[in-house]
BAFITOR-405608 format. One line per 5 residues: number of its first residue (from 1); for each residue x, y, z of N, C-alpha, C. Coordinates in steps of 0.02 Angstrom, whole numbers, padded with zeros to 5 digits. Each point is the difference from the previous one (the first is absolute). Example, Ala and Ser with C-alpha at 12.3 -4.5 7.8 and 13.67 -1.06 7.14 Angstrom:
<pts>
1	00660/-00284/00390/-00045/00059/00000/00045/00060/00000 ~ -00018/00053/-00036/00042/00059/00003/-00039/00055/00037 .
</pts>
This chain:
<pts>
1	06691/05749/06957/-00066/00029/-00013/-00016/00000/-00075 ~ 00053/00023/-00040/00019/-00010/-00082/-00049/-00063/-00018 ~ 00034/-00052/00030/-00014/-00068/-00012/-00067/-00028/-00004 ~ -00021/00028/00082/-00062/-00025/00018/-00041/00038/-00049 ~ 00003/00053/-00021/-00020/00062/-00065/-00053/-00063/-00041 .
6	00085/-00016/-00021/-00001/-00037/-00069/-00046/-00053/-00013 ~ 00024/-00041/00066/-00057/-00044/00007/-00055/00002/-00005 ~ -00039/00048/00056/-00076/00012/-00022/-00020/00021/-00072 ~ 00067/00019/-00024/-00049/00039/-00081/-00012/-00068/-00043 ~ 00059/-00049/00011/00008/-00039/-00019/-00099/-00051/00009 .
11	00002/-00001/00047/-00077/-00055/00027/-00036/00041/-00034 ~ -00022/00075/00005/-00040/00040/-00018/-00020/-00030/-00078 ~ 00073/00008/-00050/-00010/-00005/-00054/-00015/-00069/-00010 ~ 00019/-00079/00021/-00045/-00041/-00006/-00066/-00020/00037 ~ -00012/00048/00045/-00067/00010/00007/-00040/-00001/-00050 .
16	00024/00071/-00034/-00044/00030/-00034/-00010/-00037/-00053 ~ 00059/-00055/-00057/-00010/-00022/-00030/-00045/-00072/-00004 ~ 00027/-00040/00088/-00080/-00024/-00016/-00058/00007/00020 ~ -00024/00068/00005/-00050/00015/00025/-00038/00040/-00076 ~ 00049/-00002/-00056/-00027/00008/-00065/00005/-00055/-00024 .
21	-00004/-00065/00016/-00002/-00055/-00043/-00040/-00047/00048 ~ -00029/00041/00059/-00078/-00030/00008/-00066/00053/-00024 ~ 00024/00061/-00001/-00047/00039/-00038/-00009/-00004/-00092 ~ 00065/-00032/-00007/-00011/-00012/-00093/-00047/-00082/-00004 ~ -00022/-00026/00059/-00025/-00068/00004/-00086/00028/00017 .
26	-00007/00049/00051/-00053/00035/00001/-00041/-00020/-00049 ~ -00074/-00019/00012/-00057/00036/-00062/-00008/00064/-00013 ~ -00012/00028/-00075/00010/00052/-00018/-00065/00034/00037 ~ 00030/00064/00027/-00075/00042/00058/-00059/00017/-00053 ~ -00068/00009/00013/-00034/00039/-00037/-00037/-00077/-00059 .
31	00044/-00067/-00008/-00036/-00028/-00043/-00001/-00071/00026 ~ 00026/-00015/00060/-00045/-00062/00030/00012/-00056/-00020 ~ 00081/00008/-00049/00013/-00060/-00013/00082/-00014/00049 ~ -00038/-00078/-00014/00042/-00029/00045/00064/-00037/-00030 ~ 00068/-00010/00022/00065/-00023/-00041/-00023/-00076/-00040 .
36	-00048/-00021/00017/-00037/-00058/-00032/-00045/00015/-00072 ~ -00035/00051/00024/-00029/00045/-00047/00038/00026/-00080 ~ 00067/00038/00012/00035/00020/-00033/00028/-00059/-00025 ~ 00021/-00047/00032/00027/-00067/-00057/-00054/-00040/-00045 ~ -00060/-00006/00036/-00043/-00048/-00053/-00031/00060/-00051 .
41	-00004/00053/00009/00003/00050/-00030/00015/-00011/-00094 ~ 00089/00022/00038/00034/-00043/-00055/00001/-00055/-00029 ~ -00025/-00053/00032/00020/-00073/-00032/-00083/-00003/-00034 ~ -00036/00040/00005/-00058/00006/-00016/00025/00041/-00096 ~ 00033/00048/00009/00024/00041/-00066/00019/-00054/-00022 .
46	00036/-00053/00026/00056/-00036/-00069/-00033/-00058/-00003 ~ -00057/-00027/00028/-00050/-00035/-00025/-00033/00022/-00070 ~ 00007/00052/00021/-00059/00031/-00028/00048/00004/-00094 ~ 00036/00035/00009/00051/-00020/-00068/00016/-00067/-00016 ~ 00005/-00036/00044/00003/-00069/-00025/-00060/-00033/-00038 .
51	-00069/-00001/00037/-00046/-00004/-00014/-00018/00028/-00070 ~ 00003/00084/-00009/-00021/00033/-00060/00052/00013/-00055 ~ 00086/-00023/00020/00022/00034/-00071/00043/-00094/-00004 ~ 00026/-00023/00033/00029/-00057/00005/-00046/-00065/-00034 ~ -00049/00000/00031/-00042/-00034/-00040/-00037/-00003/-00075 .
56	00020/00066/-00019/-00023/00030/-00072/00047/-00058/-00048 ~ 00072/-00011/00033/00056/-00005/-00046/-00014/-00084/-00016 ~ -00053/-00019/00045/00024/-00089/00017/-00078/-00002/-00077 ~ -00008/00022/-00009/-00071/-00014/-00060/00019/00017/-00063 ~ -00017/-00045/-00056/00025/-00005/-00057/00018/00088/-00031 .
61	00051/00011/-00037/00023/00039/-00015/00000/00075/00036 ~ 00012/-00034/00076/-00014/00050/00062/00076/00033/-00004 ~ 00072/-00026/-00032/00043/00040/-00014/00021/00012/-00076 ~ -00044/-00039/-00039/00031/00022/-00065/-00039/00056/-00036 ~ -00067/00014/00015/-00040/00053/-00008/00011/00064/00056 .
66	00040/-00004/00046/00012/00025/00042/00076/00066/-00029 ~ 00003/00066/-00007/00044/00009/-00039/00072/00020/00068 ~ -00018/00002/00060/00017/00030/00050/00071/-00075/00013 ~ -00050/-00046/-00013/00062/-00073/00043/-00001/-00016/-00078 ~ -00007/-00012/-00057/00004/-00059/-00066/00050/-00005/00015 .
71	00016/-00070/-00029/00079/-00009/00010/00024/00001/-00078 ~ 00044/00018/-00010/00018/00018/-00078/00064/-00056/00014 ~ 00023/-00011/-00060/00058/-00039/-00005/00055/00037/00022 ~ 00051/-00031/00032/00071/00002/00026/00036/00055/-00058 ~ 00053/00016/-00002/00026/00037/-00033/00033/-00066/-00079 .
76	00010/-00044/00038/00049/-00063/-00034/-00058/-00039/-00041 ~ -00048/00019/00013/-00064/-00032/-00039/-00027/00065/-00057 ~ 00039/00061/00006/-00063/00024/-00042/00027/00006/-00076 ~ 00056/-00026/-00017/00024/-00016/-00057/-00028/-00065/-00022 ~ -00031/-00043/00034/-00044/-00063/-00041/-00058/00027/-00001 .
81	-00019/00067/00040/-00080/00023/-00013/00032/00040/-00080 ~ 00055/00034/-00020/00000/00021/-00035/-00019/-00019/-00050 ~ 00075/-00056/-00011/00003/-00060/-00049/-00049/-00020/-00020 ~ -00066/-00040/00065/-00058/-00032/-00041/-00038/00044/-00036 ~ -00008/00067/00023/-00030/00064/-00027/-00005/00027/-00091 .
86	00066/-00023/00014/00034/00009/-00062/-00021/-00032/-00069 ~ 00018/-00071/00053/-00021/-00044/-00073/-00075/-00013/00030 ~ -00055/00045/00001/-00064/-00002/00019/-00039/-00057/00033 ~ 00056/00005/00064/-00025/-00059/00043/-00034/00043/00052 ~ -00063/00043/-00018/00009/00054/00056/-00084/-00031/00062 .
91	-00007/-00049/-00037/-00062/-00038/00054/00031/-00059/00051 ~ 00058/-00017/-00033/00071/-00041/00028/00007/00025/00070 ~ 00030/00070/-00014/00046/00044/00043/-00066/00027/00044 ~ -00047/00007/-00005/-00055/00013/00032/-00019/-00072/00077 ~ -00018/-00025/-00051/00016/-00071/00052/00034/-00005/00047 .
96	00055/-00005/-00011/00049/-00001/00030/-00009/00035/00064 ~ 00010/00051/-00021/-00027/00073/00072/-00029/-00032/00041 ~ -00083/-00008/-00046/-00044/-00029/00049/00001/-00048/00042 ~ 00035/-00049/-00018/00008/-00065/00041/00058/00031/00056 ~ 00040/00051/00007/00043/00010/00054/-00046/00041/00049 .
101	-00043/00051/-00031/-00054/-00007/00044/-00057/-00031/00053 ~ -00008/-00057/-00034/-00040/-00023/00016/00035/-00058/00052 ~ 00068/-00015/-00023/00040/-00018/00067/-00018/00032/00066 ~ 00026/00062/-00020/-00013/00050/00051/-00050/-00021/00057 ~ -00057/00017/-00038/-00081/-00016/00012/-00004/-00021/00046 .
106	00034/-00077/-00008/-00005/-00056/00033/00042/-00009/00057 ~ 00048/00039/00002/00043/00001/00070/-00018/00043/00052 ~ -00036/00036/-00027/-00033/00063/00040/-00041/-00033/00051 ~ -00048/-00049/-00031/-00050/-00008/00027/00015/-00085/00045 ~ 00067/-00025/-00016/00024/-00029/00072/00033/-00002/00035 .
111	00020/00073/-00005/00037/00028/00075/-00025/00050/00046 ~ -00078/00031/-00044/-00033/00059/00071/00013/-00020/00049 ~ 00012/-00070/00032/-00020/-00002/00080/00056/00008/00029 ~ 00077/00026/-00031/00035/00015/00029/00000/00077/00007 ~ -00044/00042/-00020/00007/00086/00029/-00062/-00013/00048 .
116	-00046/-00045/-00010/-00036/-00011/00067/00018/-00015/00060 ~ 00077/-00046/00010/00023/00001/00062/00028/00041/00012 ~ 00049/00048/-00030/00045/00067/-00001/-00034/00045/00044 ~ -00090/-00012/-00035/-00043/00061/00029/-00011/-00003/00096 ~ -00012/-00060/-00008/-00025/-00027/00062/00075/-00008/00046 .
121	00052/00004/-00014/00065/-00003/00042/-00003/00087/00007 ~ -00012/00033/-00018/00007/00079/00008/-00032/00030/00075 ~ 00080/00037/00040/-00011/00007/00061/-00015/00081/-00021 ~ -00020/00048/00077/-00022/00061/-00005/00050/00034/-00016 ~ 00064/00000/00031/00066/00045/-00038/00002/-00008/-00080 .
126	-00032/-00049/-00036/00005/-00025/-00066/-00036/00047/-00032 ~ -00063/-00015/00042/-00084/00053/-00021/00046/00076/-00009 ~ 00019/00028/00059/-00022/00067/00014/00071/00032/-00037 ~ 00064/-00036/-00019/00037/00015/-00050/-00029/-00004/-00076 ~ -00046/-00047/-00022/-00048/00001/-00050/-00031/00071/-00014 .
131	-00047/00001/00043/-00031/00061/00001/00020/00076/00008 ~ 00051/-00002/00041/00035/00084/-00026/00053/-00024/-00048 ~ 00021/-00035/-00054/00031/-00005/-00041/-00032/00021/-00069 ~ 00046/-00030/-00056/-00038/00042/-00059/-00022/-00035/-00039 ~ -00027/00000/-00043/-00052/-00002/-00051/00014/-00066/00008 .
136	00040/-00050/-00023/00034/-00050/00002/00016/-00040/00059 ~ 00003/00017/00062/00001/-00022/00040/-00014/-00074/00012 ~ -00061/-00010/-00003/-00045/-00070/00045/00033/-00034/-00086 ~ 00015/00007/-00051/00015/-00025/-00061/00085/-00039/00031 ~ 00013/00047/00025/00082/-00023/00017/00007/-00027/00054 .
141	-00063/-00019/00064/00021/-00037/00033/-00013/-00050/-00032 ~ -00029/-00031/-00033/-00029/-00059/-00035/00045/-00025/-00024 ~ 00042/00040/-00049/00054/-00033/-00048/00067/-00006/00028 ~ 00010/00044/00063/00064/-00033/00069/-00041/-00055/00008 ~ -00044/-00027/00010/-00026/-00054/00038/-00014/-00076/-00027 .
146	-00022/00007/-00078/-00012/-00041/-00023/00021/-00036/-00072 ~ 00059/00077/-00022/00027/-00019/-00069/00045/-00068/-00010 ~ 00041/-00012/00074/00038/-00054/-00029/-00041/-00074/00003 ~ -00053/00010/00044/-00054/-00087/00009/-00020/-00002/-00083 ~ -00044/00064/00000/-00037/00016/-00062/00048/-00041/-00062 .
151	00056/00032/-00018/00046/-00026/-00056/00001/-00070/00017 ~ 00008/-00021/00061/00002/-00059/-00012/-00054/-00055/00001 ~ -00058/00027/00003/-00055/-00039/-00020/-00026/00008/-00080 ~ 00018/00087/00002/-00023/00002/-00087/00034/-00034/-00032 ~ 00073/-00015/-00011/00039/-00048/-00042/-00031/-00035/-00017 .
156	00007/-00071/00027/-00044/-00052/-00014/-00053/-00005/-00026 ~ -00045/00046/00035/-00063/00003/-00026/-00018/00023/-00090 ~ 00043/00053/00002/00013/00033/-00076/00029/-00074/-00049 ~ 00062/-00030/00033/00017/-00042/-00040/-00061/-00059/-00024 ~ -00032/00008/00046/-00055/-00061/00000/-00070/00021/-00045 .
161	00009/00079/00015/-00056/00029/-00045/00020/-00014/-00066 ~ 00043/00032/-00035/00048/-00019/-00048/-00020/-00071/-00049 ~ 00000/-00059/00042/-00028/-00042/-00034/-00070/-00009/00006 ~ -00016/00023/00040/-00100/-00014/00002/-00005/00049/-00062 ~ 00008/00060/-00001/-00019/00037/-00035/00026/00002/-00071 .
166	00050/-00046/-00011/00039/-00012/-00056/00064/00032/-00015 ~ 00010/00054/00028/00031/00050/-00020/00086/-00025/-00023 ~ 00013/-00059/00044/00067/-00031/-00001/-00004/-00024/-00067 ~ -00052/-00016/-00039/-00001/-00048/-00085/00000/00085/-00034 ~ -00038/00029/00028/-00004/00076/-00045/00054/00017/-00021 .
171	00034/00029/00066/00084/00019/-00030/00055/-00031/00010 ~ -00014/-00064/-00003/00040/-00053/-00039/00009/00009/-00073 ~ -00068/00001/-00025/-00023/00004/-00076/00039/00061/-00027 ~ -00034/00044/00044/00020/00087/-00021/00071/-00002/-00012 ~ 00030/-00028/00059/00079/00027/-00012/00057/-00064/-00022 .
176	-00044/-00054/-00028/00041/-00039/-00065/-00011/00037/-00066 ~ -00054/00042/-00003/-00024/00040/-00067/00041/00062/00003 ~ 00008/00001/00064/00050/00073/-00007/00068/-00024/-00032 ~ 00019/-00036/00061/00080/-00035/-00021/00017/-00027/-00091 ~ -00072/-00026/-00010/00027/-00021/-00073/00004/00057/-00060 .
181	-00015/00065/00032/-00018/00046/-00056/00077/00010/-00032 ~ 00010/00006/-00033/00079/00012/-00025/00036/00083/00025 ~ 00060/-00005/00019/00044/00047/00018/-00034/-00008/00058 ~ -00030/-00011/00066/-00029/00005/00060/00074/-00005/00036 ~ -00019/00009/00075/00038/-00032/00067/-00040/-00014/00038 .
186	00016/-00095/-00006/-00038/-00019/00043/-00024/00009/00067 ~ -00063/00012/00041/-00008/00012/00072/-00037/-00054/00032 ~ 00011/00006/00069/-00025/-00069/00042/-00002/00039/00058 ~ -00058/00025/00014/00003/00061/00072/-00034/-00046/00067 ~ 00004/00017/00058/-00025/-00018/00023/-00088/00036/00013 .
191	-00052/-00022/-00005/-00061/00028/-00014/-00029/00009/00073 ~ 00029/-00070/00040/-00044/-00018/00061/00021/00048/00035 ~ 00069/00026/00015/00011/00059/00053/00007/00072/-00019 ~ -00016/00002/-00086/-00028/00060/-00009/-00065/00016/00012 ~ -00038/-00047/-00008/-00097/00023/-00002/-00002/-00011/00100 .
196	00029/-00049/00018/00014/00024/00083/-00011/00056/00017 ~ 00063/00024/-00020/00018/00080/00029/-00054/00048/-00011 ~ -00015/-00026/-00097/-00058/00054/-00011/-00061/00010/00059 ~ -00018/-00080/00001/-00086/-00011/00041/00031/00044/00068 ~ 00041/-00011/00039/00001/00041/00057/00018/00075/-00007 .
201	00022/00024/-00053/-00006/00063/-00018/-00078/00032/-00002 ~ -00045/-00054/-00040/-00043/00015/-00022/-00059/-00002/00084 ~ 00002/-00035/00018/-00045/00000/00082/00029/00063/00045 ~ 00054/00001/00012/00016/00051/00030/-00031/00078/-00028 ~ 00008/00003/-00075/-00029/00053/-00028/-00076/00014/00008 .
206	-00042/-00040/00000/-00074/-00009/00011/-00010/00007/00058 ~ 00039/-00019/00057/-00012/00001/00073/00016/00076/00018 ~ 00058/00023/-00027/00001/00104/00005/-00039/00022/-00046 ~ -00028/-00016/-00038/-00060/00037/-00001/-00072/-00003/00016 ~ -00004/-00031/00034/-00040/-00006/00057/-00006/00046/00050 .
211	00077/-00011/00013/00032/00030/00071/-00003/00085/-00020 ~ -00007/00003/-00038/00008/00101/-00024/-00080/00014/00012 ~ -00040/-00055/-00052/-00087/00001/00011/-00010/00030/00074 ~ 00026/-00056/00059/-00041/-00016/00061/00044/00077/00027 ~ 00038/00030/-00012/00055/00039/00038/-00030/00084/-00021 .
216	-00034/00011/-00078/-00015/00045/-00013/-00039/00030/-00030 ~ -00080/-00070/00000/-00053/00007/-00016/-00034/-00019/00044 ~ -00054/00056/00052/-00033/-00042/00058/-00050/-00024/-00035 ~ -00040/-00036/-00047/-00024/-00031/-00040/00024/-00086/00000 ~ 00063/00011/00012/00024/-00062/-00001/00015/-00048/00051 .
221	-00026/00037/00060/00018/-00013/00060/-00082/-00017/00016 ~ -00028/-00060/00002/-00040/-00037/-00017/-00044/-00019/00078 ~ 00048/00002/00024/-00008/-00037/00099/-00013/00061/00038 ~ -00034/-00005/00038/-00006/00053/00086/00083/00019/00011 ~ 00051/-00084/00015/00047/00013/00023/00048/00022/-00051 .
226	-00005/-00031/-00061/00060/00067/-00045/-00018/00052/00002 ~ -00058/00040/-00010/-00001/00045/00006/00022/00041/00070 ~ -00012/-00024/00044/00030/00028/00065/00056/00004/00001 ~ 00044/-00066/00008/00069/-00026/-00015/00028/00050/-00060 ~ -00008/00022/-00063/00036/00039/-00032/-00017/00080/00007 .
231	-00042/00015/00040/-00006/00068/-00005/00067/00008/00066 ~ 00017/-00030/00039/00063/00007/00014/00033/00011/-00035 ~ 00036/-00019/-00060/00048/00028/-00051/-00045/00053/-00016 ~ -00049/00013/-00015/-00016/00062/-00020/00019/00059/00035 ~ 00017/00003/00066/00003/00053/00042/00056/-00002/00024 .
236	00055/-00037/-00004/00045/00011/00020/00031/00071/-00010 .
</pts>
């Protein structure tokens, strides 16, 4: 009898559990949206950052006027920003910057269409973990999703910016002028998978703040359906 006890508590309790994991699939009561609803919802928010802060970065000095993403030199570079500084190379060392920026720029703006598929692969368990998550959330499914394609399209592209944009003759120049300064140690960094790392630092950063905008300014929530769609997080 023990046994048979056990058993039923046993069914009971996976009853119950999936009978909460068709009610966590439920549309939320009271607002009429549907598990379809709640995902384009979302993929509607990270459009929407893509669109308004992602795109900022791909237009001329969209990260070097930018103080949030600039990319400043490497740690191993800022002794030739010193150096040229020094001996008043300070429009030199200026340059310089700029053109790793403007790399940037340029990688930004030919890889958007890979957080556009990320968006559009996003199922409702994706959404509705998005949405009761935090501030950051819809920011971090993106960058599980798309950091390692991303790096590997920005590479190239940066390297390639690099010479469109000159930047490879820039600090070429820069850092034979460094190297020849007397008492120096010579450096030879790699630039292409530092300004990499930076540019996807720098999109990701523009895309959460977005994501804070749409999450805690209803001002920013622009659509019928974000606004519906996030006043769920509001009430949780």
């Amino acid at each position: 009898m023990k046994k048979i006890l056990v058993f039923i508590g046993i069914l009971s309790l996976s009853a119950c559990a999936e009978l909460q994991t068709i009610a966590d699939n439920l549309p939320q009561e009271g607002y009429g949206l549907s598990n379809d609803d709640i995902a384009n919802g979302l993929k509607q928010a990270l459009d929407k950052g893509i669109d308004e802060q992602v795109q900022k970065l791909t237009q001329e000095n969209g990260f070097y006027e930018n103080s949030a993403v600039k990319i400043l030199l490497p740690e191993e570079l800022r002794k030739v920003e010193k150096g040229l500084r020094d001996i008043g190379l300070n429009s030199l060392a200026d340059e310089g910057i700029k053109a790793l920026n403007r790399a940037a720029e340029d990688a930004v703006k030919e890889a958007t269409p890979i957080f556009i598929s990320a968006v559009r692969e996003m199922t409702f368990t994706d959404a509705k973990n998005i949405l009761m998550g935090d501030n950051r959330a819809a920011t971090g499914y993106l960058e599980s999703k798309t950091t390692n394609t991303l790096y590997q399209k920005f590479n190239p592209v940066i390297k390639n910016s690099f010479n469109k944009v000159g930047a490879d003759q820039i600090w070429s120049n820069l850092i034979q002028k460094y190297n020849s300064i007397p008492l120096t140690q010579n450096v030879n960094p790699d630039l292409t998978d530092y300004v990499t790392s930076k540019a996807l630092e720098g999109v990701f950063t523009m895309i959460a703040k977005e994501e804070v905008e749409i999450r805690n300014n209803y001002s920013s929530r622009t659509t019928d359906l974000l606004r519906k769609v996030f006043a769920l997080q509001d009430n949780r």
